[in-house]
C-alpha positions as CSV (number, residue, x, y, z in Angstrom):
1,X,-241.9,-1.6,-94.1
2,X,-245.9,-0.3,-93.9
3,X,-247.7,-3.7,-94.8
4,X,-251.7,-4.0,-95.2
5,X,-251.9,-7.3,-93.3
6,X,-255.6,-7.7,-95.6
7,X,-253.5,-7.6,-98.7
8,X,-252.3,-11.3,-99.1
9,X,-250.0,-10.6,-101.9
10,X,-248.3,-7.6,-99.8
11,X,-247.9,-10.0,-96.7
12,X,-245.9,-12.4,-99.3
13,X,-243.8,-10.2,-100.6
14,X,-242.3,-8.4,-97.2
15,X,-241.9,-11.9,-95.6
16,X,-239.8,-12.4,-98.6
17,X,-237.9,-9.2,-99.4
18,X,-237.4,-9.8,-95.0
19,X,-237.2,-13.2,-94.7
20,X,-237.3,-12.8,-90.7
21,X,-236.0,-15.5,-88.5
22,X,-239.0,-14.7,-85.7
23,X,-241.9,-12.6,-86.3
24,X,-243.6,-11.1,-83.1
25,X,-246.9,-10.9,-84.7
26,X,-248.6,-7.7,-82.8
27,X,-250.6,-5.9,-85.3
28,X,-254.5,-6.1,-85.2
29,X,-257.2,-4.4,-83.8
30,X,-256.7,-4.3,-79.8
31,X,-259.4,-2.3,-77.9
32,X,-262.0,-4.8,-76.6
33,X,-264.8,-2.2,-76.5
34,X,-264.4,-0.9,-79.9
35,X,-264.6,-4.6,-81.0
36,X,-268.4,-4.4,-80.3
37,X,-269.3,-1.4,-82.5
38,X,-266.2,-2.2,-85.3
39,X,-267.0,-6.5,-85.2
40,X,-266.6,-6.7,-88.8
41,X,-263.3,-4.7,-89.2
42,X,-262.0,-6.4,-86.5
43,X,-262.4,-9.7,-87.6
44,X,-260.7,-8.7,-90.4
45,X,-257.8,-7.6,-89.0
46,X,-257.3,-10.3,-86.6
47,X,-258.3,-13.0,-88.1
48,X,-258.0,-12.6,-91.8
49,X,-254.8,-10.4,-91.5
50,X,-253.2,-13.9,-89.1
51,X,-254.6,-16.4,-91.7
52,X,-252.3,-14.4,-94.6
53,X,-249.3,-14.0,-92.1
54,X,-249.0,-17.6,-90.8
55,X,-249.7,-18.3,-94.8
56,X,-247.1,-16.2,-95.7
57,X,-244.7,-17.8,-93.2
58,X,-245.5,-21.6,-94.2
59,X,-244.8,-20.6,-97.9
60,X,-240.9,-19.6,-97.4
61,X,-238.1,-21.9,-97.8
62,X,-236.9,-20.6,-94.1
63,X,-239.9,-20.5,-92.1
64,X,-239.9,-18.4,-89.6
65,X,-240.8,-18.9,-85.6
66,X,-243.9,-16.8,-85.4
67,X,-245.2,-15.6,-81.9
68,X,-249.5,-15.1,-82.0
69,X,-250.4,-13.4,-79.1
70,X,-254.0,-14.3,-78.2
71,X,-255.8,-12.9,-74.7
72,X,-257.5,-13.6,-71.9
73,X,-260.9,-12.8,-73.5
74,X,-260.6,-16.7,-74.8
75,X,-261.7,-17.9,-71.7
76,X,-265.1,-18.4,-70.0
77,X,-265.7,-15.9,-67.3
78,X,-264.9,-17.1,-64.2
79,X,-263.8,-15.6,-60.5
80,X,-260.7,-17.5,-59.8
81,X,-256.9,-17.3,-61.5
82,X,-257.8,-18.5,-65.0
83,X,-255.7,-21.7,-66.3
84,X,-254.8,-22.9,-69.6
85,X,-256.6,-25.4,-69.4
86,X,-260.1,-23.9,-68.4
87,X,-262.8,-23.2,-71.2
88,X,-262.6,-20.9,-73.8
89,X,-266.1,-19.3,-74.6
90,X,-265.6,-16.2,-75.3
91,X,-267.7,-13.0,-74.2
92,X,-267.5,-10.4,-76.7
93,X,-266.4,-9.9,-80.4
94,X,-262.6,-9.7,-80.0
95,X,-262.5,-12.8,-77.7
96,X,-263.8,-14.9,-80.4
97,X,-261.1,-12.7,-82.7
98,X,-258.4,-13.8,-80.5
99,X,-259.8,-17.2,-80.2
100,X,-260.2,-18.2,-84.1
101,X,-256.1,-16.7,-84.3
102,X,-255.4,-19.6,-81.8
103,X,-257.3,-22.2,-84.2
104,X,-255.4,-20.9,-87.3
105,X,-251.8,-21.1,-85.4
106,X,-252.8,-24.4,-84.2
107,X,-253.6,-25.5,-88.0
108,X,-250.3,-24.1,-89.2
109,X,-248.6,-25.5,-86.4
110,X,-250.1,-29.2,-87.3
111,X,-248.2,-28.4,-90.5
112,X,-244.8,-27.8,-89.7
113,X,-244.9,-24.2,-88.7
114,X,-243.5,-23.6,-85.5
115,X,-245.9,-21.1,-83.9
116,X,-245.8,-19.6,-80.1
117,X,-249.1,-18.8,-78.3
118,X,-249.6,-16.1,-75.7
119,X,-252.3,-15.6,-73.6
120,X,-251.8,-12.1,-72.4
121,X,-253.7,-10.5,-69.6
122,X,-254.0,-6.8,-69.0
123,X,-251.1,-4.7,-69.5
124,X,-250.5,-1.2,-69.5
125,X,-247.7,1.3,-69.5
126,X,-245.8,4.6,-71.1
127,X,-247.1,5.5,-74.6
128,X,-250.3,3.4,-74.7
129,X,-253.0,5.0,-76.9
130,X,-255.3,6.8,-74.5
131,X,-258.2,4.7,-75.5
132,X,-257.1,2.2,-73.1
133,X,-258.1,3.1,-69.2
134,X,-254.7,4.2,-67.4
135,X,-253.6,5.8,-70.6
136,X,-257.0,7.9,-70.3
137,X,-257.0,8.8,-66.6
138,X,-253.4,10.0,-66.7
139,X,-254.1,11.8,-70.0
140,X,-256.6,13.4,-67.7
141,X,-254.9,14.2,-65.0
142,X,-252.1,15.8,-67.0
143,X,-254.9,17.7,-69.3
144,X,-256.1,18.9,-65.6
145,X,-252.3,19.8,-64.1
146,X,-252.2,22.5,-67.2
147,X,-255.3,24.0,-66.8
148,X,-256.9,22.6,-70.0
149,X,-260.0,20.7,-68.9
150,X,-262.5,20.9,-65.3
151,X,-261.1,19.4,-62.3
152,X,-263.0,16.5,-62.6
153,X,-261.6,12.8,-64.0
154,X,-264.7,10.8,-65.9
155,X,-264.8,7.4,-65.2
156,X,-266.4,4.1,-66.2
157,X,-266.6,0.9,-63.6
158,X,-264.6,1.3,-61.3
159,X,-265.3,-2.0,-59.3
160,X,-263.7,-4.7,-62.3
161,X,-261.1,-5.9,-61.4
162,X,-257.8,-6.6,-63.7
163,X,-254.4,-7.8,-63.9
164,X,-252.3,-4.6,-64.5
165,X,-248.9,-6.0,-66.0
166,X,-246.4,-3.9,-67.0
167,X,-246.0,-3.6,-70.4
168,X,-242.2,-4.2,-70.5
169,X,-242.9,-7.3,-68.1
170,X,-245.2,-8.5,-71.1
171,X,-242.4,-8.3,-74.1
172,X,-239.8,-9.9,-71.8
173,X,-242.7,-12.7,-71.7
174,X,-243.2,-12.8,-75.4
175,X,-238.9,-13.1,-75.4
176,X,-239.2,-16.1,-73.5
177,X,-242.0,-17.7,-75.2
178,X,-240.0,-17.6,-78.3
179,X,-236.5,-18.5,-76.5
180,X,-237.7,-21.7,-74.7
181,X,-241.4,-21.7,-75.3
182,X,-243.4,-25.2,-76.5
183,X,-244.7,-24.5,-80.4
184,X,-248.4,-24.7,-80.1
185,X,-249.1,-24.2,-76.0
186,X,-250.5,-21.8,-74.8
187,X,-248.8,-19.5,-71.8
188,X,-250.9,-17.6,-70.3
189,X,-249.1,-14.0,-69.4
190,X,-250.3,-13.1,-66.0
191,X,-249.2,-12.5,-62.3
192,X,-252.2,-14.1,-60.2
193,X,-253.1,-10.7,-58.6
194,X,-255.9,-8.3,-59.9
195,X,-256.4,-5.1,-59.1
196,X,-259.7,-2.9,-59.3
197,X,-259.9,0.0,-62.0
198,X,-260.6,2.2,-58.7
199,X,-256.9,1.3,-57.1
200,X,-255.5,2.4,-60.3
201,X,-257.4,5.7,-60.6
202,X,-256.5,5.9,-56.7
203,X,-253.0,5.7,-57.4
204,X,-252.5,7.9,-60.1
205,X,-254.9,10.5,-58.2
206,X,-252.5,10.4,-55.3
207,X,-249.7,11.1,-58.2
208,X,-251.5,14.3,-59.3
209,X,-250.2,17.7,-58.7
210,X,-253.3,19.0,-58.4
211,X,-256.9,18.0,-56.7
212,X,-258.8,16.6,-58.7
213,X,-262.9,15.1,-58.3
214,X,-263.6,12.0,-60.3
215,X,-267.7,11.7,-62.1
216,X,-268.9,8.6,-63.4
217,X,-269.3,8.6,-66.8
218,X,-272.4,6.0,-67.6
219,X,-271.1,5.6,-71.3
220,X,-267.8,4.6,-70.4
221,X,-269.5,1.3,-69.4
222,X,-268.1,-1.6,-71.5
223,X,-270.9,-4.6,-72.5
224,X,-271.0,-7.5,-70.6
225,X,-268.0,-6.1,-68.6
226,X,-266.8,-9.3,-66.8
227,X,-266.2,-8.7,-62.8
228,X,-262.7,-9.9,-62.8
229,X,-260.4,-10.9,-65.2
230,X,-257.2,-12.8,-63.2
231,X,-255.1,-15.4,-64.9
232,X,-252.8,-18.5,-63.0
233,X,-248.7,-17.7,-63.8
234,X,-248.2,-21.5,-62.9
235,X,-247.2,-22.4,-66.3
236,X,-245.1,-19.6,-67.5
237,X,-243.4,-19.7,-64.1
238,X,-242.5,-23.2,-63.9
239,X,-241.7,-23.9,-67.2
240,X,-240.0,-20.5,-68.4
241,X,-239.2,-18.8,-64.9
242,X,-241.0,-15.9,-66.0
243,X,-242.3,-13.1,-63.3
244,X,-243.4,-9.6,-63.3
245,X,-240.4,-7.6,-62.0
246,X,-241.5,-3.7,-62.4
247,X,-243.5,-2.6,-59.8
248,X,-246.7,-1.3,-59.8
249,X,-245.7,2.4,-58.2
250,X,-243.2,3.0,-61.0
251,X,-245.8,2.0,-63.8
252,X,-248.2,4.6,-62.4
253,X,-245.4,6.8,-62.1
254,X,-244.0,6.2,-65.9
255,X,-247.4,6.6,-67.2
256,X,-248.2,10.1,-65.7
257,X,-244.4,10.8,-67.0
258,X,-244.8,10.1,-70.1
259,X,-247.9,12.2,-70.6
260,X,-246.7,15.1,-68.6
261,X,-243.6,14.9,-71.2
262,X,-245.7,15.2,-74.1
263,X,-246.2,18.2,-75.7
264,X,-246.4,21.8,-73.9
């Protein structure tokens, strides 16, 4: 069902007509650097579209287990494996998106509606929109393989550094979190090992089937682009025995794949 998640009564309705068992609640506005030209739209859809969802959920006879996946833009900057536990002050406009969805499950949860929180941390992987940064350098590349653009990959910061989870790796986290998860705690979805933006343009470069130069692109700098972004596992390891399993090589490799498979 197509649902406006800013159209309360809508919402209400399809949780009825549904009535789901668990709702994996993924829709919202997800690009962080959008979030600081789009704030108000974004805080629509995040915030207002969870408010009428978790609503929604509270008001059925069954009510659903509902998983709200946060992020790691919740937390204060910092240059060690982030913790649960360590302060949230966000940076830019989705953090505090992400951060007021975490109040709002909390305040439903108080209530009696049994809410799971995720805390994911980077994660990429075949058919991610090519706004996001491996999506757009293998789009790139693949656009360069077929002769369609200059031999020459543009680039932003290549020096942050990020947690590069595969995607897959992520849902199996959000399984578990709703499996054998504790309502209302946060779990942080992360490995404890960041990578820089210039290994992963390294790595699909050295994928390429043909030479390619990279530029850097001064307007694909992000605002108040945080250094490193690296979360602690600790929890989600020792409470849910949840860990990464797909390697690193065959994301690269799925990702080219998957764009070299699409269209002619």
């Amino acid at each position: 069902m197509a649902v406006d998640l800013l159209d309360r009564t809508a919402v209400g309705d399809a949780l009825r007509h549904v009535a789901p068992a668990i709702v994996y609640h993924c829709a919202g506005a997800a690009h962080v650097g959008r979030a600081w030209d789009r704030t108000a739209a974004t805080l629509a859809s995040n915030v207002r579209g969870t408010q009428f969802l978790l609503e929604a959920v509270a008001a059925q006879p069954r009510r659903a287990t509902v998983l709200v996946p946060s992020s790691a833009m919740v937390y204060r900057p910092a240059d060690h494996p982030l913790v649960e536990d360590d302060e949230l002050v966000p940076k830019n406009p989705y953090g505090v998106t992400k951060l007021a969805t975490e109040l709002l499950a909390a305040r439903l949860s108080a209530d009696g509606v049994d809410v799971r929180i995720v805390r994911p941390f980077n994660h990429v992987g075949p058919r991610q929109a090519a706004s996001f940064v491996t999506a757009d350098f293998a789009r790139q590349i693949v656009e360069i393989e077929r002769g369609r653009r200059h031999p020459e990959i543009l680039v932003g910061n290549l020096e942050a550094r990020r947690e590069l989870i595969d995607v897959r790796d992520t849902v199996r986290a959000y399984e578990m979190v709703v499996e054998r998860g504790v309502p209302g705690r946060p779990y942080n979805v992360a490995s404890g090992v960041a990578r820089t933006i210039r290994e992963l343009l390294d790595g699909l470069i050295a994928r390429a089937r043909v030479s390619v130069t990279v530029r850097v692109d001064p307007q694909r700098f992000q605002p108040n682009d945080s250094p490193v972004l690296v979360g602690s596992p600790e929890r989600i390891q020792t409470e849910l025995g949840w860990r990464p399993d797909i390697p690193f090589e065959q994301t690269l490799d799925d990702v080219l794949n998957y764009w070299r498979s699409e269209g002619p």
